[in-house]
C-alpha positions as CSV (number, residue, x, y, z in Angstrom):
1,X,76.0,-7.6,126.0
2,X,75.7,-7.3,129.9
3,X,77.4,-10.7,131.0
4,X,78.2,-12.5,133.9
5,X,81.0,-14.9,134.7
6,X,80.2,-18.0,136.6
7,X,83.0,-19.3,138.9
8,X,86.2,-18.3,140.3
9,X,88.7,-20.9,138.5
10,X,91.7,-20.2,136.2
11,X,89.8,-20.5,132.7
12,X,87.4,-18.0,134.6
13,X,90.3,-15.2,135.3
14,X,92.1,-16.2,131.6
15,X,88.3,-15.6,130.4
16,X,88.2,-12.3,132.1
17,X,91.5,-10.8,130.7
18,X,90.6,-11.9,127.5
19,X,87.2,-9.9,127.3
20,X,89.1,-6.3,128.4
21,X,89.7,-4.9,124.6
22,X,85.9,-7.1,123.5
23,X,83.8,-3.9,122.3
24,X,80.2,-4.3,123.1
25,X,80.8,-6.7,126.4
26,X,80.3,-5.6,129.6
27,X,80.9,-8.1,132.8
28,X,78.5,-7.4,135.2
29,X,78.9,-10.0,138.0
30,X,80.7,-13.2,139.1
31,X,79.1,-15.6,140.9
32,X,81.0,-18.1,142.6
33,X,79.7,-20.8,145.7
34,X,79.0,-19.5,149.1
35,X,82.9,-21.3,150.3
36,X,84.4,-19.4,147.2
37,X,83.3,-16.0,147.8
38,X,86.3,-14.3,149.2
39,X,88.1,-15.3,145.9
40,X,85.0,-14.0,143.7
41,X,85.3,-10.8,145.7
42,X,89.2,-10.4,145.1
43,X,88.5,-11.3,141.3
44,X,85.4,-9.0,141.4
45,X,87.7,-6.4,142.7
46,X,91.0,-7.1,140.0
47,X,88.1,-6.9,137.2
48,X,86.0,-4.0,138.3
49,X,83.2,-5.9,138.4
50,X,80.0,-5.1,140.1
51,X,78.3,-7.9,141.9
52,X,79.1,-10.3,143.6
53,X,76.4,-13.4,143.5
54,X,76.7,-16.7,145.6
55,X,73.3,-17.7,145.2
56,X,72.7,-18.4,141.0
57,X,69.1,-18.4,141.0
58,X,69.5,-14.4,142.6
59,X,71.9,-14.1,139.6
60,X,69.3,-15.3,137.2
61,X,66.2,-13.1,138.4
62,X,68.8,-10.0,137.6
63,X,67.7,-7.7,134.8
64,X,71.1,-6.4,134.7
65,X,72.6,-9.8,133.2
66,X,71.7,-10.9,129.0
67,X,74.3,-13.7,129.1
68,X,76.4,-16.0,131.6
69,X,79.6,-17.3,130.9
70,X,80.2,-21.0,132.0
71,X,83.5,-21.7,133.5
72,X,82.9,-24.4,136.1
73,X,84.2,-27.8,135.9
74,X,83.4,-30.2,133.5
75,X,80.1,-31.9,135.2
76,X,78.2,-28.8,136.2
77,X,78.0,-27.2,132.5
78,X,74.8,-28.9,131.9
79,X,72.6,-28.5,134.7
80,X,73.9,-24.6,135.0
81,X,73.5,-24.0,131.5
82,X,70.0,-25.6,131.0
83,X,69.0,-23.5,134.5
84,X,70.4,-19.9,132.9
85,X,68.3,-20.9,129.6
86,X,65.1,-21.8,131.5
87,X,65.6,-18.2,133.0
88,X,65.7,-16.7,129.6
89,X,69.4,-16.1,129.9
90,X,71.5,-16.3,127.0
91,X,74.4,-19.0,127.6
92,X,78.5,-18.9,126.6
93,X,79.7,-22.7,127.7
94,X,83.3,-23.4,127.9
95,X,84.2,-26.7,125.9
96,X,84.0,-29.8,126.3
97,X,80.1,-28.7,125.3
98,X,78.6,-31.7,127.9
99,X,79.3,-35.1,129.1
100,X,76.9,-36.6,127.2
101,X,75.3,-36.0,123.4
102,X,71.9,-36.3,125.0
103,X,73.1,-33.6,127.6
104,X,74.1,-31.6,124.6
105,X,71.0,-31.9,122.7
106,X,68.4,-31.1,125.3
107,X,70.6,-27.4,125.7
108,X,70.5,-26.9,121.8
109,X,66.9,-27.8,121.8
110,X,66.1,-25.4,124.8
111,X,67.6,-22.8,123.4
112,X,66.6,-23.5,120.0
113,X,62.7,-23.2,121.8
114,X,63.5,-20.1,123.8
115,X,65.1,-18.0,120.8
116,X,68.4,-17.8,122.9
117,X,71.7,-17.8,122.3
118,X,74.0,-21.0,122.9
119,X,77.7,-20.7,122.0
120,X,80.3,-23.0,122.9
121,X,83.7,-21.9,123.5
122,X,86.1,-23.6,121.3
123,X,88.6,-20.9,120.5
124,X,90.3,-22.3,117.4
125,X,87.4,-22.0,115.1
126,X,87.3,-18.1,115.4
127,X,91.4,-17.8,114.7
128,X,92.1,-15.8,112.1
129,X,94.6,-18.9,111.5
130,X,91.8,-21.4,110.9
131,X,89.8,-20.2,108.2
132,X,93.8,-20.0,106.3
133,X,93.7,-23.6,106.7
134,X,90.2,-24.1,105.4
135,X,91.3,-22.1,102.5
136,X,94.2,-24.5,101.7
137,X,92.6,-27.4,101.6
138,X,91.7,-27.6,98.1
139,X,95.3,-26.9,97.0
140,X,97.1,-29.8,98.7
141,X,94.6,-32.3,96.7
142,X,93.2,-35.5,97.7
143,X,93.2,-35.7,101.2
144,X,95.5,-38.7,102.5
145,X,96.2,-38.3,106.2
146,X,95.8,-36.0,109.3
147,X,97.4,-36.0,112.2
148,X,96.6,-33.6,115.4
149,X,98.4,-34.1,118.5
150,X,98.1,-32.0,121.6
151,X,100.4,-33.3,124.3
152,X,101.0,-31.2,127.6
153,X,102.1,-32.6,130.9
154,X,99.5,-31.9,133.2
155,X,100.6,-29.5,136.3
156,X,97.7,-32.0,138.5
157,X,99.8,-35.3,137.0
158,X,102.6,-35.6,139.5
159,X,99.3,-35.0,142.5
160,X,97.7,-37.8,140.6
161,X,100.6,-40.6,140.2
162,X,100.3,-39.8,144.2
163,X,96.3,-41.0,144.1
164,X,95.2,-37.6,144.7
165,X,92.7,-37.0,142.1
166,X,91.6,-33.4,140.7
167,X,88.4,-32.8,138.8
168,X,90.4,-32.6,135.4
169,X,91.6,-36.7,136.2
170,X,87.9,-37.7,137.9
171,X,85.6,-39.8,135.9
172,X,82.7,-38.5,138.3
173,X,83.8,-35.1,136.6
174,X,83.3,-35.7,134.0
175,X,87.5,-35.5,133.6
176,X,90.1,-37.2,131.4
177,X,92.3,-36.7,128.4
178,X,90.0,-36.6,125.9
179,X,87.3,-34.2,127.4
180,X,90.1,-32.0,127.9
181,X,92.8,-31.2,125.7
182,X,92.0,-34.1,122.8
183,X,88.6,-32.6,122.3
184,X,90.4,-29.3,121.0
185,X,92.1,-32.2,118.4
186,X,88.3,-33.5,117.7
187,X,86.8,-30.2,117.0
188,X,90.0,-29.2,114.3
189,X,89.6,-32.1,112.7
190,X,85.6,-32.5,112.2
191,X,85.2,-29.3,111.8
192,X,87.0,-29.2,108.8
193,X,85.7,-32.4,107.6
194,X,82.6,-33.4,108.9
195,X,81.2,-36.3,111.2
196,X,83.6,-39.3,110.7
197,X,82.1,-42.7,109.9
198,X,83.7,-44.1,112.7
199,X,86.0,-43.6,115.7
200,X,87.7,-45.8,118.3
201,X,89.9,-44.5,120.9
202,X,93.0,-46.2,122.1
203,X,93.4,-45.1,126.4
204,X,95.7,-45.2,128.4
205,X,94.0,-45.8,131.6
206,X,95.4,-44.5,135.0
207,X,94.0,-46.0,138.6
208,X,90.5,-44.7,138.3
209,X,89.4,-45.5,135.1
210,X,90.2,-42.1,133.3
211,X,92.7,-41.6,130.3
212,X,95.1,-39.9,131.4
213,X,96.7,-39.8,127.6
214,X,95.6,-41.7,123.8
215,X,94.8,-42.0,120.6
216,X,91.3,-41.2,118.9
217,X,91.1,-42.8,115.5
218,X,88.7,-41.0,112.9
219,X,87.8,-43.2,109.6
220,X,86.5,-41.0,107.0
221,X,85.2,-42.1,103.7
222,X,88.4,-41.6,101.8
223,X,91.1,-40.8,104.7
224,X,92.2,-41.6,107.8
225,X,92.2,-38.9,111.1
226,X,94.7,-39.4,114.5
227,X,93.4,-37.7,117.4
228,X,96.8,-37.8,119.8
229,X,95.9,-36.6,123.4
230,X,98.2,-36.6,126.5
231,X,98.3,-35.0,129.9
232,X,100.8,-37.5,131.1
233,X,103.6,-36.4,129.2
234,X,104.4,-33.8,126.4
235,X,106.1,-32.9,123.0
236,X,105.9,-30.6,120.7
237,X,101.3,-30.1,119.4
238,X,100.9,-29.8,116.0
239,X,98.3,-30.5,113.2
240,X,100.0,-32.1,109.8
241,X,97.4,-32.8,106.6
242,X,98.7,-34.7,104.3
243,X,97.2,-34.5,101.1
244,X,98.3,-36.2,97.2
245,X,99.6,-32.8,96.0
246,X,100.7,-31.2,99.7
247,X,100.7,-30.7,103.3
248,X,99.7,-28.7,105.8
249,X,101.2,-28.1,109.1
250,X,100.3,-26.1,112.1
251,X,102.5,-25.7,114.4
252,X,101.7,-25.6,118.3
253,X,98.6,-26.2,119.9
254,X,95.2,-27.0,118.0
255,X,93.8,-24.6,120.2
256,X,95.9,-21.3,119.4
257,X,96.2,-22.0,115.4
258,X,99.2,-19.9,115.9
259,X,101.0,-20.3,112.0
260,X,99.9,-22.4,109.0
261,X,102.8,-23.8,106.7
262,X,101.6,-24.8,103.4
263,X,103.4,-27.0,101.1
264,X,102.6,-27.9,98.1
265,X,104.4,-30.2,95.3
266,X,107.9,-29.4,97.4
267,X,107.1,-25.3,97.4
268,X,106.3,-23.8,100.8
269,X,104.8,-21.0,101.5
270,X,104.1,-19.3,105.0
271,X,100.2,-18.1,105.6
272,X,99.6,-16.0,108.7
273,X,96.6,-13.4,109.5
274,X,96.9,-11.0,112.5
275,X,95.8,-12.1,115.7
276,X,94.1,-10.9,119.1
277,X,97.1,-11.2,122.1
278,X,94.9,-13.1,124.1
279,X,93.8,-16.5,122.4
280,X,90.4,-16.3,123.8
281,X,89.6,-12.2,122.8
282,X,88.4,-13.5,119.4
283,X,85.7,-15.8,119.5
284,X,84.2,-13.5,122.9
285,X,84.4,-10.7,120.2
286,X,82.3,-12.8,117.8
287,X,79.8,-13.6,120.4
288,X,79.2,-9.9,121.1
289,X,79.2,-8.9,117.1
290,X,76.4,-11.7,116.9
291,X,74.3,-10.5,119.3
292,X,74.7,-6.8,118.4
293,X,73.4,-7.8,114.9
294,X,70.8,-10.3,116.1
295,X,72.0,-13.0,113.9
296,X,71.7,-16.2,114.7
297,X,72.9,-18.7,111.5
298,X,76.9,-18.5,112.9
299,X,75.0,-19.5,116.2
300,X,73.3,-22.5,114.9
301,X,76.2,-23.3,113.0
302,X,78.4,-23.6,115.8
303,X,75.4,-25.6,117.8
304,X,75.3,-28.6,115.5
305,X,79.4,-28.5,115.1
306,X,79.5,-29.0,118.6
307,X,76.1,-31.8,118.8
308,X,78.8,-33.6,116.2
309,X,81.9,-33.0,118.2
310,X,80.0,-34.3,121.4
311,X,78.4,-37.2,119.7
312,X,82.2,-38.5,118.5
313,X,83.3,-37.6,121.9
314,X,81.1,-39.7,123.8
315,X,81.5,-43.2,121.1
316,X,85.6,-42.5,121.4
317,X,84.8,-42.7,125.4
318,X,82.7,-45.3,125.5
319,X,84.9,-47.1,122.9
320,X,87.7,-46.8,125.6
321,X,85.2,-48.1,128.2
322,X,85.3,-45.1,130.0
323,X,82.6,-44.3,132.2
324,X,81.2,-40.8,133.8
325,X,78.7,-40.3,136.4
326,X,76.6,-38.3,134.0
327,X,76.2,-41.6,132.0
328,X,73.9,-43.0,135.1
């Protein structure tokens, strides 16, 4: 897998570390614009990476590229996803999938069409840690409650509170709480148990219109899902599932599925499966083993999880009344 990294942001570099010990990935080239190309030469030079691109459609005629890696701000992962699958180029997209369900399902449909690859980078689901949690479901009973709460003060809050906005608080951006960090709640939760039959989400709002922290609420046919956001203040993330015979707990972040507790009628028992050092190294390494074998059912798999994620993404949002320039 000959792959190239598109832009020159923090989730780019973290990307970038974590594909060192990926077997059967090779980065080929980093493209970044034509004001960022100093800092895609300097990361180009940390990564031994070969090209350097500030024009994409030059990056898309290359032979030398099978798949690009999405890292750009919320906003642009739809047009420069649909342009590298209209190319023929296999696509990795960095979560949130979109900024709208119809967004989403134009890319699956393309690629669908094409006979590409689409994956969307949501790294809990390839933890080691998840599937334990999966597992342990059916021995906690009847599920009763769940509760996934990812809280962490945003180091772009204090510039905000001073009306200086950064794409991750711009509505234009496709920004906010919930296409950030909460959406790492939303995909936990439905992809364990499905498309909820409805979902409201309690904002809180700042100056421009974006949630800059709240509550998604998931009503499932027998149970009841929180979704607890916050880039305005912090506490300790966790997941709790509270089932008639047991509980589960996960401490931490949603996204790192670090440890699973499991409890069940007052006996508790510690689950844990060895994981990659870098949080990201495992679902890059699933991407490659995929393509090496040509199989594409995990592929699809993940492509409708993320249609359903993105389609309870967008009724929370609109639910809140929050409103992005994609929406237009």
């Amino acid at each position: 897998m000959r792959l190239a990294v598109i832009g020159t942001g923090r989730i780019v570099q973290e990307a970038l570390e974590a594909m060192r010990p990926v077997e059967g990935m090779e980065c080929t080239a980093i493209f970044g614009r034509p004001h960022s190309r100093d800092k895609a030469q300097a990361i180009a030079g940390k990564f031994g990476i070969g090209a350097v691109y500030t024009d994409y459609d030059a990056l898309l005629a290359s032979p030398d590229i099978d798949f690009v890696y999405i890292g750009l701000v919320n906003s642009a992962h739809y047009s420069y996803a649909k342009k590298a699958l209209q190319a023929g180029k296999h696509v990795i997209l960095e979560k949130p999938f979109c900024s709208t369900l119809a967004e989403a399902e134009e890319l699956v449909r393309l690629a669908e069409e094409k006979g590409l690859y689409l994956f969307e980078a949501v790294t809990l689901f390839y933890q080691p840690n998840y599937a334990l949690v999966r597992k342990a479901l059916s021995s906690i009973g009847r599920i009763r409650l769940v509760i996934s709460n990812y809280s962490q003060y945003s180091s772009r809050y204090d510039a905000y509170r001073e009306k200086k906005v950064a794409p991750a608080f711009d509505p234009a951006l496709s920004g906010g709480c919930l296409f950030d960090i909460n959406i790492y709640n939303l995909n936990f939760v439905i992809g364990l148990f499905g498309v909820p039959k409805d979902i409201r989400y309690a904002a809180n709002l700042g100056f421009n219109g974006i949630d800059t922290s709240g509550i998604a609420e998931l009503r499932y046919e027998d149970f009841q899902a929180v979704c607890i956001g916050a880039k305005d203040s912090e506490c300790r993330s966790s997941v709790i599932i509270q089932g008639e015979n047991g509980s589960i707990y996960v401490p931490g972040p949603p996204s790192i599925v670090s440890a699973v507790e499991l409890t069940v009628m007052g006996e508790k028992r510690n689950l844990q499966k060895n994981m990659y050092e870098h949080r990201m190294t495992a679902e890059f390494q699933a991407f490659a083993d995929s393509f090496a074998r040509g199989e594409r059912a995990a592929m699809q798999q993940g492509m409708q999880r993320s249609l359903q994620v993105m389609a309870a993404a967008e009724k929370a949002r609109r639910s809140a009344g929050i409103a992005f320039a994609a929406d237009i």
